[in-house]
C-alpha positions as CSV (number, residue, x, y, z in Angstrom):
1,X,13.9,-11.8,57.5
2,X,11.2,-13.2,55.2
3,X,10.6,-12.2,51.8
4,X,7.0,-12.4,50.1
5,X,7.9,-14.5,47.1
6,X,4.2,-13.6,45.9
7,X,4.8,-10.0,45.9
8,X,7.6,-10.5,44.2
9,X,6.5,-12.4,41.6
10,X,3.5,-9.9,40.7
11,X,5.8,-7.1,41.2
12,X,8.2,-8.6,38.3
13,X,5.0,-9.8,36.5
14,X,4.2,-6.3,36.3
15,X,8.2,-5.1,35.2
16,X,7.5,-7.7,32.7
17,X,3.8,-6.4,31.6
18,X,5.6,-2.7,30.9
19,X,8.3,-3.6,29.1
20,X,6.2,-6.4,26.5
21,X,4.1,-2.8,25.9
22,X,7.0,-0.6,24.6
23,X,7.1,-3.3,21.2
24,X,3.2,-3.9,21.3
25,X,2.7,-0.1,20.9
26,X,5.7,0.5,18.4
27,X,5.0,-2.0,15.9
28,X,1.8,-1.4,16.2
29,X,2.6,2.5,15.3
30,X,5.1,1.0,12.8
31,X,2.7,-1.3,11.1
32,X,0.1,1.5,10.4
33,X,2.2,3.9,9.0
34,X,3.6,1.4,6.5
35,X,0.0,0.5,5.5
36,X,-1.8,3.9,6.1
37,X,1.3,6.1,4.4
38,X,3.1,3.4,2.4
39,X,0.2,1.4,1.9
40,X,3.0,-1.6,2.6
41,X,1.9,-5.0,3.3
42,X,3.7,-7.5,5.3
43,X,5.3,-10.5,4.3
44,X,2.8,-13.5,5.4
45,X,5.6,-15.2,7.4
46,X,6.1,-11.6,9.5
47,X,2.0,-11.3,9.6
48,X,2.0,-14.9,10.8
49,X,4.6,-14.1,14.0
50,X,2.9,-11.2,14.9
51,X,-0.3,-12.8,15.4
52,X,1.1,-15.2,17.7
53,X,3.0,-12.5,19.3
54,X,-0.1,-11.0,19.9
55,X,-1.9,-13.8,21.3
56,X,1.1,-14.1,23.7
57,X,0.8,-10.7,24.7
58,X,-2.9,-10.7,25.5
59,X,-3.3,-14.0,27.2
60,X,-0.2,-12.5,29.6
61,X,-2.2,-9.4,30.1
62,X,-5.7,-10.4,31.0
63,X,-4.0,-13.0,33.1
64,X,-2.2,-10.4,35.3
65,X,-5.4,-8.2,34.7
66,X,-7.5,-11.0,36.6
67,X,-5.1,-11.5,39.0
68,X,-5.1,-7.9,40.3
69,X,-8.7,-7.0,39.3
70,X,-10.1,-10.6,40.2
71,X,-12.1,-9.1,43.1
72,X,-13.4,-6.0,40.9
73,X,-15.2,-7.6,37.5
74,X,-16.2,-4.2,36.5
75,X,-12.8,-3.2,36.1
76,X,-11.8,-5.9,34.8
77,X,-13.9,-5.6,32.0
78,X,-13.4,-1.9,31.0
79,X,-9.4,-2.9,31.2
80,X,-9.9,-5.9,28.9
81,X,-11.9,-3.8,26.8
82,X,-9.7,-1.2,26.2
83,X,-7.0,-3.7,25.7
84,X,-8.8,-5.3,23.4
85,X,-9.7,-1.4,21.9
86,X,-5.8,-0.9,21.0
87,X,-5.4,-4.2,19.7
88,X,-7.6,-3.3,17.0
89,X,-6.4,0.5,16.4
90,X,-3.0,-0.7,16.2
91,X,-3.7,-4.2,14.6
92,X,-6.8,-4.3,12.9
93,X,-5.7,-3.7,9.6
94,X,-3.1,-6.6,9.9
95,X,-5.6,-9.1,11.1
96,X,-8.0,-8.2,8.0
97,X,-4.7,-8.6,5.8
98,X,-4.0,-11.8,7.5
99,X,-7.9,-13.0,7.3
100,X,-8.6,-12.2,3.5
101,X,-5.3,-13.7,2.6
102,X,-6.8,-16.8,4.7
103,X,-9.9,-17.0,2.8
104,X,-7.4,-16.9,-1.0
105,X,-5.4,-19.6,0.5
106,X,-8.9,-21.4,1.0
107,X,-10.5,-21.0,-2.3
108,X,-7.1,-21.5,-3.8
109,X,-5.3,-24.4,-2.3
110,X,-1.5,-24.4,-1.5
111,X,-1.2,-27.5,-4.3
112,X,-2.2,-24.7,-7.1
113,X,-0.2,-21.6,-5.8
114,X,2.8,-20.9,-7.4
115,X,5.3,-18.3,-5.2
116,X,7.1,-17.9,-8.1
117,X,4.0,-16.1,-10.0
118,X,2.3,-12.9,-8.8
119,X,-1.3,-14.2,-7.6
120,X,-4.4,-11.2,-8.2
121,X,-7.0,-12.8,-6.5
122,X,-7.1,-11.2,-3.2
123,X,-6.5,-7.7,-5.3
124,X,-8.9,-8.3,-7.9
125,X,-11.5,-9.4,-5.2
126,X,-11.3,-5.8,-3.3
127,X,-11.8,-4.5,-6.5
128,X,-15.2,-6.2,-7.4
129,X,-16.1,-5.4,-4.0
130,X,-16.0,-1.6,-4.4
131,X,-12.6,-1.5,-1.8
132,X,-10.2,0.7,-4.0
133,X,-7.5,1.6,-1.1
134,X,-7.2,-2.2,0.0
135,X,-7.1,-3.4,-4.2
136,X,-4.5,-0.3,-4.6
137,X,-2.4,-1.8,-1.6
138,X,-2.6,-5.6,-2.7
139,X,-1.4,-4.8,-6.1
140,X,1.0,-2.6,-4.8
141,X,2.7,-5.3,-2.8
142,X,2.3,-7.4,-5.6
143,X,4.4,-4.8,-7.8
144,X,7.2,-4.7,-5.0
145,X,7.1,-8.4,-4.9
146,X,7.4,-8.7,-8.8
147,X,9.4,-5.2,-10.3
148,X,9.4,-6.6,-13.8
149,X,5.7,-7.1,-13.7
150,X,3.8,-5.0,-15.5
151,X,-0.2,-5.7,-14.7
152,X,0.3,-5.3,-10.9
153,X,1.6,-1.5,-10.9
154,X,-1.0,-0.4,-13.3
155,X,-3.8,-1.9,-11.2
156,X,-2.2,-0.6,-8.5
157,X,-1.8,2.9,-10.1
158,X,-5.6,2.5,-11.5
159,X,-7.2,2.0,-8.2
160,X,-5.1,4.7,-6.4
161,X,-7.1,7.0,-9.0
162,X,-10.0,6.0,-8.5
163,X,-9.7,7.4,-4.8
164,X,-7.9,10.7,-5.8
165,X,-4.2,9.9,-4.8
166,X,-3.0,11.3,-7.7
167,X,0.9,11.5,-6.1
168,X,0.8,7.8,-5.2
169,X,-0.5,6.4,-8.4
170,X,2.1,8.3,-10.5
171,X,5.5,6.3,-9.7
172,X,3.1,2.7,-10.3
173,X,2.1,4.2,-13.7
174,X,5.8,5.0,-14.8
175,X,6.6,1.6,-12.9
176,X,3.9,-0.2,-15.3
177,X,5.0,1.6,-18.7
178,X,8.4,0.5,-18.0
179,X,7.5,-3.1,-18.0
180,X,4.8,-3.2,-21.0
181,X,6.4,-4.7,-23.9
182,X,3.6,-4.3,-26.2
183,X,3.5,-0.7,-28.2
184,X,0.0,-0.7,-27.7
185,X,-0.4,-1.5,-24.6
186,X,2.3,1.2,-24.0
187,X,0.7,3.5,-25.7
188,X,-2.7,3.4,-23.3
189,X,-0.4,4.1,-20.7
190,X,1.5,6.5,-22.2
191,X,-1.9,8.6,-23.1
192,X,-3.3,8.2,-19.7
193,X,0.2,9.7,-18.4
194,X,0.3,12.1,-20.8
195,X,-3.3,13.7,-19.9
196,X,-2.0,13.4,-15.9
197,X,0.5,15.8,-16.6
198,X,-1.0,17.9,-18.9
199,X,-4.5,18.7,-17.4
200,X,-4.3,17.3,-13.7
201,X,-0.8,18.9,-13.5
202,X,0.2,21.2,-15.6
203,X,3.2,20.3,-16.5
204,X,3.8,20.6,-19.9
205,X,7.4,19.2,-19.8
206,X,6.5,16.2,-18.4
207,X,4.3,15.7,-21.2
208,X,6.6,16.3,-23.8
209,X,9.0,13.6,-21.9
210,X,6.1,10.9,-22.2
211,X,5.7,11.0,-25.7
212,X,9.6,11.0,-26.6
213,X,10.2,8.0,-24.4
214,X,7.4,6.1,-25.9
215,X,8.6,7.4,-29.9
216,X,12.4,5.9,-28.3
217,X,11.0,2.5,-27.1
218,X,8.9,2.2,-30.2
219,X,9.6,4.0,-33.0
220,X,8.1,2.0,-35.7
221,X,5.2,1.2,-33.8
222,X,1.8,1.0,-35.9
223,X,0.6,4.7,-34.3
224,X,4.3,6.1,-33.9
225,X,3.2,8.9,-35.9
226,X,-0.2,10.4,-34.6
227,X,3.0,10.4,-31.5
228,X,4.6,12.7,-33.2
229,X,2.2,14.6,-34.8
230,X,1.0,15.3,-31.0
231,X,4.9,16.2,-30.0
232,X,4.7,18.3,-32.8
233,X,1.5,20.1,-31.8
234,X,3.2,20.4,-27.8
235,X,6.2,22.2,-29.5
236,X,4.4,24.2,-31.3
237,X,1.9,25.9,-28.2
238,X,5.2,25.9,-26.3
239,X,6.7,28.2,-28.8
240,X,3.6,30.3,-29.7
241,X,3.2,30.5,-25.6
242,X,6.8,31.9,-25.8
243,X,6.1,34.8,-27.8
244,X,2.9,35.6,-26.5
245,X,4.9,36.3,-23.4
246,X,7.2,38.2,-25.2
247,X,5.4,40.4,-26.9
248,X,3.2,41.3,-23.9
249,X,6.3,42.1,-22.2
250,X,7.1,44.3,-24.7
251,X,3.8,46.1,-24.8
């Protein structure tokens, strides 16, 4: 009895083409919701591998395509395209990553980049272009990479304002005001917090917390007291909000 080694072959070809698409479309899936919902970036090394994973991938898959749909170009082409389709639902944010980190390394030669110090440029370029959610996740990264950096999570938390995302930008604010060692410096933070969770939402405790953990950190700071004066003034509506309550309960 004779065996068809060829049919075989393109019969495991195949096996193989099935199972190299259950991790093509789950880090793919993975990768977005860590940039889309985390707004995570990848380490360059990890970026790096899956590119060349994915040129593996596709040059196996159009060579199996052209081997089955050799004789049919049509279908050949509307396979590759769609192919190529998912590649850049799933991927296209990492290859834009990959290529604007490419062009930093470019104008910024490896000789001058120190790992050891958080780099902006990629962040601060989005920026000037007008691309808030890409500065917001580049300084993010940057303020995972670097906790005790201060600059990085307030960018970070800046930018996520500036496109509404009021929940993300908080924990980067808090993240930045830890860090800042200068009282005034601090104290633009502190303000900005301050208004977030007085007027935007409403939370008057929150408020209150701001100002007393600035007035801890720096209490002989050079405007410690319009602080207080301000804590004062929050106390103050707090009670007279109290009794307003009470007394048109008793009424």
């Amino acid at each position: 009895m004779m065996i068809d080694t060829d049919a075989t072959t393109f019969n495991f070809a195949w096996v193989l083409s099935g199972i190299l698409l259950i991790p093509y479309l789950f880090w793919g899936i993975y990768l977005l919701r860590q940039r889309l919902v985390y707004h995570a970036e990848l380490d360059r090394a990890v970026e790096l591998f899956t590119i060349a994973a994915l040129v593996f991938f596709f040059i196996f898959e159009f060579t199996l395509l052209k081997m089955y749909l050799g004789n049919s170009p049509v279908k050949l082409v509307f396979s590759t395209l769609g192919l190529v389709a998912s590649a850049l639902a799933l991927y296209g944010p990492l290859l834009i990553s990959f290529g604007s980190h490419l062009m930093v390394d470019l104008v910024m030669p490896s000789a001058e980049f120190d790992p050891s110090v958080p780099q902006y440029g990629a962040a601060a370029g989005c920026e000037l272009r007008g691309d808030f959610e890409a500065a917001a996740r580049e300084y993010a990264t940057i303020a995972r990479m670097f906790p005790k950096d201060s600059h990085a999570p307030l960018r970070a938390a800046d930018n996520f304002m500036k496109n509404d995302e009021l929940e993300l930008a908080l924990p980067y604010f808090l993240q930045g005001l830890k860090n800042v060692r200068s009282s005034s410096e601090a104290l633009r933070v502190t303000n900005r917090l301050f208004e977030i969770y007085r007027r935007n939402l409403d939370d008057k405790e929150k408020a209150k917390s701001v100002l007393e953990e600035y007035l801890k950190r720096f209490p002989d700071a050079e405007y410690a007291g319009s602080v207080r004066n301000r804590l004062e003034r929050l106390d103050s509506e707090s009670r007279d909000a109290i009794e307003s309550e009470r007394e048109a309960a008793d009424n």
